[in-house]
N, CA, C and O of each residue as an XYZ file, in Angstrom:
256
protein
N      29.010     -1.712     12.240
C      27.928     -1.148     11.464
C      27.103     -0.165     12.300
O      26.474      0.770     11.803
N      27.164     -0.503     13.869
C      26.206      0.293     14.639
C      26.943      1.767     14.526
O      26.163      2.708     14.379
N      28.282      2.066     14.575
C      29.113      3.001     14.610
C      28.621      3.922     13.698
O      28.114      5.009     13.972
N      28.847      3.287     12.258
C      28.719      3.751     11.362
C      27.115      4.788     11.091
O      27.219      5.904     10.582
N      26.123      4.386     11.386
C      24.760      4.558     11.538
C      24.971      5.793     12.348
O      24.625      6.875     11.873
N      25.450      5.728     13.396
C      25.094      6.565     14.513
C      25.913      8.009     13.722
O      25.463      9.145     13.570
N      27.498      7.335     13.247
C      28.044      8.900     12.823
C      27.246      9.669     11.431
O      27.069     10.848     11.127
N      26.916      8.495     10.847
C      25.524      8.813      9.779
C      24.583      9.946     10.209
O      24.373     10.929      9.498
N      23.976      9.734     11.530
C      22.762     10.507     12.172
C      23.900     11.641     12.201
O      23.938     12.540     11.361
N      24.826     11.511     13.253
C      25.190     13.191     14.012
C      25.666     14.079     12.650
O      25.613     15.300     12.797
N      26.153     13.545     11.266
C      26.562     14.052     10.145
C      25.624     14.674     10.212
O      25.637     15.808     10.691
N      24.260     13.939      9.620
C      23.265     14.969      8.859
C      22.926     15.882     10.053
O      23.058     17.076      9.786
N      22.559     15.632     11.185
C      22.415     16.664     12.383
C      22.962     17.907     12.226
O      22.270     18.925     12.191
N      24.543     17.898     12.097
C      25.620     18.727     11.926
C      25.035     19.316     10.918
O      24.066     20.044     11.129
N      25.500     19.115      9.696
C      24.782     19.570      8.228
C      23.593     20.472      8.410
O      23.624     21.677      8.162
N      22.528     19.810      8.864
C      21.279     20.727      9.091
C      21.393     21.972      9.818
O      21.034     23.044      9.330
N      22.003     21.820     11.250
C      22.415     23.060     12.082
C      23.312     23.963     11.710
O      23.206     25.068     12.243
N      24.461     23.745     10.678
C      25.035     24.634      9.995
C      23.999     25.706      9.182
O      23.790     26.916      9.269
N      23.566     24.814      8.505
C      22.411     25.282      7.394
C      21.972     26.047      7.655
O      21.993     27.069      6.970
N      21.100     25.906      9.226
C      19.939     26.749      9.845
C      20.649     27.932     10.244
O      20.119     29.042     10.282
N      21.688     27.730     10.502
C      22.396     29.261     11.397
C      23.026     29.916     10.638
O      23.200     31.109     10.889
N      23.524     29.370      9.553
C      24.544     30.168      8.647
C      23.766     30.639      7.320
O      24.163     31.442      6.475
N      22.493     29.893      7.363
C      21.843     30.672      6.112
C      20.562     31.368      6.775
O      19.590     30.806      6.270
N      20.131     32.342      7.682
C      18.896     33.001      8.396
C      19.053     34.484      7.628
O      19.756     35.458      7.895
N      18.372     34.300      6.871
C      18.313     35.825      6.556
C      18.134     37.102      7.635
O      17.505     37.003      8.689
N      18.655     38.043      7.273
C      17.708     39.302      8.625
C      17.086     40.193      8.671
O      16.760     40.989      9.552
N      16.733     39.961      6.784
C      15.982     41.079      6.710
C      14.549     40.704      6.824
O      13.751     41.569      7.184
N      14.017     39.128      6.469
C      12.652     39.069      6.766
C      12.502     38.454      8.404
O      13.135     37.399      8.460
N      11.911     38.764      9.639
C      12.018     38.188     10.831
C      11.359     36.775     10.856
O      11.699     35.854     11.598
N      10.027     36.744      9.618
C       9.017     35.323      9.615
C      10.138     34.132      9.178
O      10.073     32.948      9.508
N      11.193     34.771      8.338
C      12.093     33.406      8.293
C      13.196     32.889      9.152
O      13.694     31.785      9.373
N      13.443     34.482      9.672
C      14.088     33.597     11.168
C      13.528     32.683     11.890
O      14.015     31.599     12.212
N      12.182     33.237     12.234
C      11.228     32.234     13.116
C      10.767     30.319     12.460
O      10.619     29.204     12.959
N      10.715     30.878     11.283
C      10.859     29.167     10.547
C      12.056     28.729     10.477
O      11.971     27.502     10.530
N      13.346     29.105     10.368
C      14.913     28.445     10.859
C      14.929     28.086     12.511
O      15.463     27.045     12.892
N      14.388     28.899     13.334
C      14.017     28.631     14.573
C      13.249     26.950     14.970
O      13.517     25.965     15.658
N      12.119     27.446     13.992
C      11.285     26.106     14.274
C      11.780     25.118     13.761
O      11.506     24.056     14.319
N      12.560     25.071     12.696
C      13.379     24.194     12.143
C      14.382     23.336     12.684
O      14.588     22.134     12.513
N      15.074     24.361     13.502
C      16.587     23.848     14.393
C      15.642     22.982     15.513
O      16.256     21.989     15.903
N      14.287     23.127     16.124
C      13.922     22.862     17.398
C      13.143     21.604     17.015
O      12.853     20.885     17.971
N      12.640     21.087     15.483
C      11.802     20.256     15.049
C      12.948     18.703     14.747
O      12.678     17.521     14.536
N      14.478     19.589     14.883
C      15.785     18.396     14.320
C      16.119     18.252     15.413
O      16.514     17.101     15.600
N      16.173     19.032     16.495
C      16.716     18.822     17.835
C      15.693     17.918     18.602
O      16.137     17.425     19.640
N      14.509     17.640     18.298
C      14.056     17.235     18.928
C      13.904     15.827     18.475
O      13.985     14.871     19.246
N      13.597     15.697     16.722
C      14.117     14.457     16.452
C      15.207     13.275     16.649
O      15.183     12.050     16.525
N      16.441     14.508     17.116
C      17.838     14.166     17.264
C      17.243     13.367     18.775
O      17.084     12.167     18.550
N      17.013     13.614     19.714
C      16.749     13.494     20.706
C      15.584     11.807     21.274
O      15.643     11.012     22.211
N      14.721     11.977     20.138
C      14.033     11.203     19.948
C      14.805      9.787     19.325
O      14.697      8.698     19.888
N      15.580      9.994     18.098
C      15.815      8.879     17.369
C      17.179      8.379     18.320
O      17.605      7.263     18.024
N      17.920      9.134     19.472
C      18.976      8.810     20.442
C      18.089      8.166     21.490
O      17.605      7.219     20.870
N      17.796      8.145     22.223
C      16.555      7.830     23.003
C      16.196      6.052     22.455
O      16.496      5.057     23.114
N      15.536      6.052     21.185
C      15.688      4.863     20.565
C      16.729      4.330     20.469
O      16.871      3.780     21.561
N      17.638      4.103     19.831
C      18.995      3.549     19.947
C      19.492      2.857     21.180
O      19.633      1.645     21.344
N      19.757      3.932     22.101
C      19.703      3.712     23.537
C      18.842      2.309     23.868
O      19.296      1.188     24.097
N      17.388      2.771     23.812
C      16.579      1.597     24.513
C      16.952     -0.022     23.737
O      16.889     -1.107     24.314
N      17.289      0.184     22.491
C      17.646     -1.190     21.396
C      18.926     -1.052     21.971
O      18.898     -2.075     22.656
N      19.940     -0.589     22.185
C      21.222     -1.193     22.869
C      20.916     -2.105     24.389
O      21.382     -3.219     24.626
N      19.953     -1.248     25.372
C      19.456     -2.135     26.660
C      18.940     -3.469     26.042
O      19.582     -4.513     26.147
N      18.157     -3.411     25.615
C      17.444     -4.298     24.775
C      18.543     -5.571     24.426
O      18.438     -6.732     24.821
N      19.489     -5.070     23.675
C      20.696     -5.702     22.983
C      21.043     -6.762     24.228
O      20.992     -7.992     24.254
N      21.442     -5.720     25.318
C      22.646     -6.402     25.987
C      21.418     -7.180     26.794
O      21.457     -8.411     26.779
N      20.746     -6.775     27.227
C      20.152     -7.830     28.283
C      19.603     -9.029     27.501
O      19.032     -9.755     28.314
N      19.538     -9.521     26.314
C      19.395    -10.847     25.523
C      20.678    -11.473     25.646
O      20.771    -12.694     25.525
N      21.750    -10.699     25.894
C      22.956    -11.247     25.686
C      23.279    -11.492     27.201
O      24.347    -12.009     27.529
């Protein structure tokens, strides 16, 4: 089930970063800059909610 969860996260990750790069318009620059802030607001979540996981796996094994 933990597997499953985790390929859950990197899916939608994937999904989103497609999104952001393959749909940036070029003719207005203010919406590049919000696809920008966008990719850096998921990357950083991505980063954050891995980080967690991580510490609940230490967590895991050292009860065990």
């Amino acid at each position: 089930m933990k597997g499953l969860w985790l390929s859950g996260l990197i899916t939608f990750t994937v999904i989103i970063s497609a999104e952001t790069f393959f749909t940036i318009p070029t003719e207005n620059p203010q919406r590049v800059f919000f696809f920008i802030g966008v990719f850096v607001v998921i990357v950083i979540l991505h980063l954050v909610i891995t980080a967690l996981i991580n510490n609940i796996k230490k967590k895991i094994l050292v009860i065990m």
